[in-house]
C-alpha positions in Angstrom: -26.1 -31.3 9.3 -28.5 -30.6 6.3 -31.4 -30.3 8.4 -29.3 -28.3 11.0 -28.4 -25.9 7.9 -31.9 -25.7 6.8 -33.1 -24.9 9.9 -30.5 -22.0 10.6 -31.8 -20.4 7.1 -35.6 -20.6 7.7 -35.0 -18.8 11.3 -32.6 -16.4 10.2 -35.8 -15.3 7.3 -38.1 -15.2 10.0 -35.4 -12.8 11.5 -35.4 -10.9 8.4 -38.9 -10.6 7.6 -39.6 -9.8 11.5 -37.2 -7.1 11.3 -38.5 -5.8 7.8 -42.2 -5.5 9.6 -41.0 -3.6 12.4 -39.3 -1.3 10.5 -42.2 -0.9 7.8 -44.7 -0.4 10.1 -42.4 2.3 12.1 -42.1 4.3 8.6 -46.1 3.8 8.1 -46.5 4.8 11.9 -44.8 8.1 11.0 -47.9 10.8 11.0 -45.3 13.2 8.6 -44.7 12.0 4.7 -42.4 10.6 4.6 -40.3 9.5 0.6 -37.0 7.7 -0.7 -36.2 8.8 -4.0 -33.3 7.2 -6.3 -30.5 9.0 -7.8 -32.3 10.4 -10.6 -34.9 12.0 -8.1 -37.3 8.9 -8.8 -39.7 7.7 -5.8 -38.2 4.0 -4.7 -40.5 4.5 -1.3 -43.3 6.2 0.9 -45.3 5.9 4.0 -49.6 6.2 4.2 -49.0 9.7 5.7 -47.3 10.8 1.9 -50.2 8.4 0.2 -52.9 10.1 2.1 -51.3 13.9 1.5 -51.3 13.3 -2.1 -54.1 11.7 -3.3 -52.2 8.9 -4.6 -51.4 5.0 -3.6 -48.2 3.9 -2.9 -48.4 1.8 -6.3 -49.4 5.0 -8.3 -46.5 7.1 -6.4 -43.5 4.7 -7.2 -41.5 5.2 -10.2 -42.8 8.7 -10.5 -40.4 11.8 -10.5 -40.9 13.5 -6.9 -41.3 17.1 -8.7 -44.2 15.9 -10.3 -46.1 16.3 -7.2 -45.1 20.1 -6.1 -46.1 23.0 -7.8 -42.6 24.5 -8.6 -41.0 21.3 -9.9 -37.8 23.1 -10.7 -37.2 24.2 -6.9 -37.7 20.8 -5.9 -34.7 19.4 -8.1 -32.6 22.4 -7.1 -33.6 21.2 -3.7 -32.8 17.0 -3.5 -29.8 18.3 -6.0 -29.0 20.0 -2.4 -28.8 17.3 -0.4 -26.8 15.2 -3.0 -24.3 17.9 -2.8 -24.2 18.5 1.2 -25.4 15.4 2.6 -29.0 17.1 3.8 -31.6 19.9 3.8 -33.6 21.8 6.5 -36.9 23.4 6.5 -37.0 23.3 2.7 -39.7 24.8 1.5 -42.4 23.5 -1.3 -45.9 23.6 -2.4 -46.9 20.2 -2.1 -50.3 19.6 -5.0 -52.7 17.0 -3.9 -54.5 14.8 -6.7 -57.4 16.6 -6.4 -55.6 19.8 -7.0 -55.6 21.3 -3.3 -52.2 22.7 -2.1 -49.9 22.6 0.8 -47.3 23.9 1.9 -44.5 22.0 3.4 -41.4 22.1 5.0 -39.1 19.4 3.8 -36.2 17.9 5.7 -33.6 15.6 3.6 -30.5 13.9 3.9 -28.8 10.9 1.3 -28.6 7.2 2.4 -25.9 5.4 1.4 -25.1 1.7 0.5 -22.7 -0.6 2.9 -19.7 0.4 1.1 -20.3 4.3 1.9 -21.8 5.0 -1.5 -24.8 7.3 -2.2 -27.7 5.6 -3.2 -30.7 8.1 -2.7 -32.5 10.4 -0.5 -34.4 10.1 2.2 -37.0 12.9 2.9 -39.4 13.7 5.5 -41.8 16.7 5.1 -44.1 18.8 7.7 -47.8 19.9 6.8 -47.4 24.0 7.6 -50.4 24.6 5.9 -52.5 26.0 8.9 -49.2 28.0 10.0 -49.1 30.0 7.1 -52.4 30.7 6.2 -52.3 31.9 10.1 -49.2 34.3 9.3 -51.3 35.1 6.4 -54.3 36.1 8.0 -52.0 38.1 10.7 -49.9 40.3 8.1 -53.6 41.1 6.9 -54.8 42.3 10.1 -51.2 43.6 10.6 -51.7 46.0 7.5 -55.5 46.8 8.2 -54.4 48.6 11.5 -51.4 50.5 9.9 -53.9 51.9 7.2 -56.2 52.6 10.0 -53.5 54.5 12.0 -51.6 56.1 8.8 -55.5 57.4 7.2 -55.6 59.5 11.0 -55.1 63.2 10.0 -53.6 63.6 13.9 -50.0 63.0 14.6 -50.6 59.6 16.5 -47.9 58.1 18.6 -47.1 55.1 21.0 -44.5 55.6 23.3 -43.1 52.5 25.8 -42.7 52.9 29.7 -39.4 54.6 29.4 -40.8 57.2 27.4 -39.4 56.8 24.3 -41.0 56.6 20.8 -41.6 53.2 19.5 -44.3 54.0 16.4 -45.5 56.8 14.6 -47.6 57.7 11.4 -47.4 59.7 8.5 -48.8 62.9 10.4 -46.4 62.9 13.1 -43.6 62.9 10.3 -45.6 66.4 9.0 -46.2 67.7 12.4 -42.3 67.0 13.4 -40.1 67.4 10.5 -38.3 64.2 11.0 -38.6 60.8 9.6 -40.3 57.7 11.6 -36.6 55.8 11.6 -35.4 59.4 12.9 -38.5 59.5 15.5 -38.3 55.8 16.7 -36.2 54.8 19.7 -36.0 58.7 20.9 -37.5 60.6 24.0 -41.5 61.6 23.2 -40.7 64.6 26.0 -37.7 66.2 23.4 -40.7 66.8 20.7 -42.3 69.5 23.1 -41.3 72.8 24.4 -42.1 71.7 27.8 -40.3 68.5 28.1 -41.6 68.2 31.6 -44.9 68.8 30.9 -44.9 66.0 28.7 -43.2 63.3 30.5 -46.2 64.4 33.8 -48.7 63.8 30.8 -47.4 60.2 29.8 
């Protein structure tokens, strides 16, 4: 019965430490950060993706405090505070710092863990590299507000109109030429601007 005992224990590790592989290498398999933090915001936890995004090895990483690594510390508390208080966050957003000093931004997603009685324990927190995204939206609200100088330095009313004829931009000199506003102009018929509204709706 001893033996019998014995045996039931070793296999029921092996279980254990089988199941404890899977589910380590399916965290480390994860190509997002991923962190646990404790109560107090501490790191318990991480995956290579949230090594390799910061500069820093798992040993250096736990038992720090997770704002450490961001560049607004303070909105990163307000933000795990968050999902201590409604169970999880979305799309969070945070400038993560690497070691080297490089930033990027991320969008974190959050939600607690809890014990086997129900009790909170921590936080679990997953985050997505947007870096490229928004130096892309970046670059576009650049070339965005190149063209509007372009068309608001034109000293011609200039005017795009959509298939159905009616106004859907103007610049400054069509405000001038018109007497009316670009919120006033906007959504109304190009053809009523003209004392020949028929002439003008042949034209476009």
């Amino acid at each position: 019965e001893i033996a019998s005992l014995k045996n039931q224990i070793k296999e029921t590790q092996e279980t254990l430490r089988a199941e404890n592989r899977y589910n380590r290498g399916l965290i480390d398999d994860c190509p997002d950060p991923l962190v646990i933090l404790d109560l107090e915001g501490r790191i318990t936890d991480i995956n290579k993706t949230a090594s390799e995004v910061t500069g820093y090895s798992r040993d250096d990483l736990i038992g720090t405090d997770f704002s450490d690594h961001f560049m607004e510390p303070e909105k990163v508390r307000a933000g795990y505070q968050q999902v201590f208080q409604e169970g999880q966050v979305h799309d969070y957003p945070l400038e993560l710092k690497h070691r080297d000093g490089q930033e990027k931004s991320v969008l974190y997603n959050a939600s607690v863990y809890r014990d086997e009685a129900g009790q909170v324990i921590g936080v679990f927190a997953a985050a997505r590299d947007i870096t490229k995204r928004k130096r892309a939206e970046e670059v576009l609200r650049s070339v965005n507000a190149y063209h509007r100088s372009l068309i608001e330095v034109s000293p011609d009313p200039l005017v795009t109109i959509g298939p159905d004829g009616r106004i859907t931009d103007v610049n400054q000199a069509t405000e001038a030429a018109t007497g009316y506003s670009r919120e006033q102009l906007i959504d109304t018929d190009f053809s009523d601007y003209f004392t020949e509204p028929e002439k003008a709706r042949a034209g476009y």
